[in-house]
N, C-alpha and C positions, 0 to 999 in steps of 0.2 A: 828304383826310380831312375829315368833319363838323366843324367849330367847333361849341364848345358854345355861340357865340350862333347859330349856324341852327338846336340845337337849342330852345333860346329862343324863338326865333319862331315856331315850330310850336304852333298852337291845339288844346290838347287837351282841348274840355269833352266830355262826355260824348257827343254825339252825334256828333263828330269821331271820339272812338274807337272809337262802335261802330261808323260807316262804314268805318274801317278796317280792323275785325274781319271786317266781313262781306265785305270787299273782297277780302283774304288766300284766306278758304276761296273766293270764286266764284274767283276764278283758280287754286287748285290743282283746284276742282270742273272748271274747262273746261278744265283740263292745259296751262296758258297758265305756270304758274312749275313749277319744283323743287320737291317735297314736299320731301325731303329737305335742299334746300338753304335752304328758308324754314325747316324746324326748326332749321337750324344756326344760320339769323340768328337765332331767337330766343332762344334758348340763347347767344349771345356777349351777345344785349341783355339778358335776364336780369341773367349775370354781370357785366357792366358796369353792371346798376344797381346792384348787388350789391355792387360793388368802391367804388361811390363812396359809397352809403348806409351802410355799415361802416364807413367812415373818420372817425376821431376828428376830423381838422380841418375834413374836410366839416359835421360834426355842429356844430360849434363855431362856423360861418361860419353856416349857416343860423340856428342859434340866437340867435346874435349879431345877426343882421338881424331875427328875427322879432320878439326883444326890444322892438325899437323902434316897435311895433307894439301893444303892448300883447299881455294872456294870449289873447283869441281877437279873429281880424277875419277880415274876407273877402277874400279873394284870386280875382280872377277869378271861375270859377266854384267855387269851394271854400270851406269853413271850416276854416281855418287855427288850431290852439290850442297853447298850449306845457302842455305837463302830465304829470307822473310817469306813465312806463311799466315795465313789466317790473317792478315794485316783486316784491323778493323778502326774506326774512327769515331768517335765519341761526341756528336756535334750540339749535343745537351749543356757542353762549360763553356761555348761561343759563345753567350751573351747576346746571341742576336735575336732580337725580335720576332722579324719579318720567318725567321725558322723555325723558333719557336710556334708561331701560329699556325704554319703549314703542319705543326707536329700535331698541333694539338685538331687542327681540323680532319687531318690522316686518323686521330685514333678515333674522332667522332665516326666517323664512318664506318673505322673497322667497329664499330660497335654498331652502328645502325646494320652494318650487314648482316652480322651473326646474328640479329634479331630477324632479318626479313628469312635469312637461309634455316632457320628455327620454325620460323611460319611455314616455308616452303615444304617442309620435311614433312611437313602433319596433313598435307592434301592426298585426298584417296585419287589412286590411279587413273580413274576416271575425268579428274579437273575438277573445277570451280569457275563459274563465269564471274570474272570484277567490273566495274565500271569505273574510269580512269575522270577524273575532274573533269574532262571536255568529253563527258558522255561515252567513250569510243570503251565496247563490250573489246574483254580477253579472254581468254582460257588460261588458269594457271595449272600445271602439268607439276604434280612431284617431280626431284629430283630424278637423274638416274643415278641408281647404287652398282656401283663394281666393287669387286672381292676378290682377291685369291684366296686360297683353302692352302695351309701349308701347315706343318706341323711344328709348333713352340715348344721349347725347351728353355724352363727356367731353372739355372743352375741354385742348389742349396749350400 
């Protein structure tokens, strides 16, 4: 197994990783690795930065060290800063009315929408003629559906 201090010693400025970028695709380009099995590694590396970036203690250890560092400094080749993220606000314990109502007419809506975009979804390609309260004929046109094709990898 990798020690996380071999991965510590691994030099990753930016021109290290994009030689390793471009290194990846020429060997699945000359069919020298596994497509499929280089997806897979990076899909477990993903999740495994994933697993350790999410962790409250992780969070806590870095931050504790960066402290000592002052709000921003340089690290290798990076600027390193400590500073409020994801700031979110909670205007549901304001007691105000007037926001409250705005709230509640916002979800009516998002509710009436996903009912009309439900309807919209079920019309054949061809349309449907409606007629609107003041007479005036439309054509209702399905949605357009876009998609990428890519290949999922759910880790067990």
């Amino acid at each position: 197994m990798v020690s996380i201090q071999k991965i510590g010693e691994i030099q990753f400025d930016k021109i290290t990783r994009q030689a390793m970028a471009r290194q990846v695709i020429a060997d699945l380009s000359e069919g020298t690795a596994n497509p499929v099995q280089i997806h897979y590694n990076i899909k477990c590396l993903e999740d495994l930065i994933k697993q350790i970036t999410n962790d409250k203690e992780y969070k806590s250890i870095v931050l504790f060290e960066a402290e000592k560092h002052g709000k921003s400094f340089e690290f290798k080749n990076s600027k390193v800063e400590i500073k409020e993220t994801a700031v979110k606000y909670d205007y549901s314990v304001c007691n105000d009315p007037e926001w409250n109502k705005i709230e509640a007419e916002i979800l009516a809506l998002k509710d009436k929408q996903k009912e009309r975009e439900t309807f919209l979804k079920t019309i054949r390609p061809h349309g449907i003629e409606i007629v609107d309260e003041n007479g005036e004929v439309y054509t209702l046109f399905p949605p357009v559906k876009t998609s990428t094709t890519s290949v999922a990898v759910t880790l067990k």
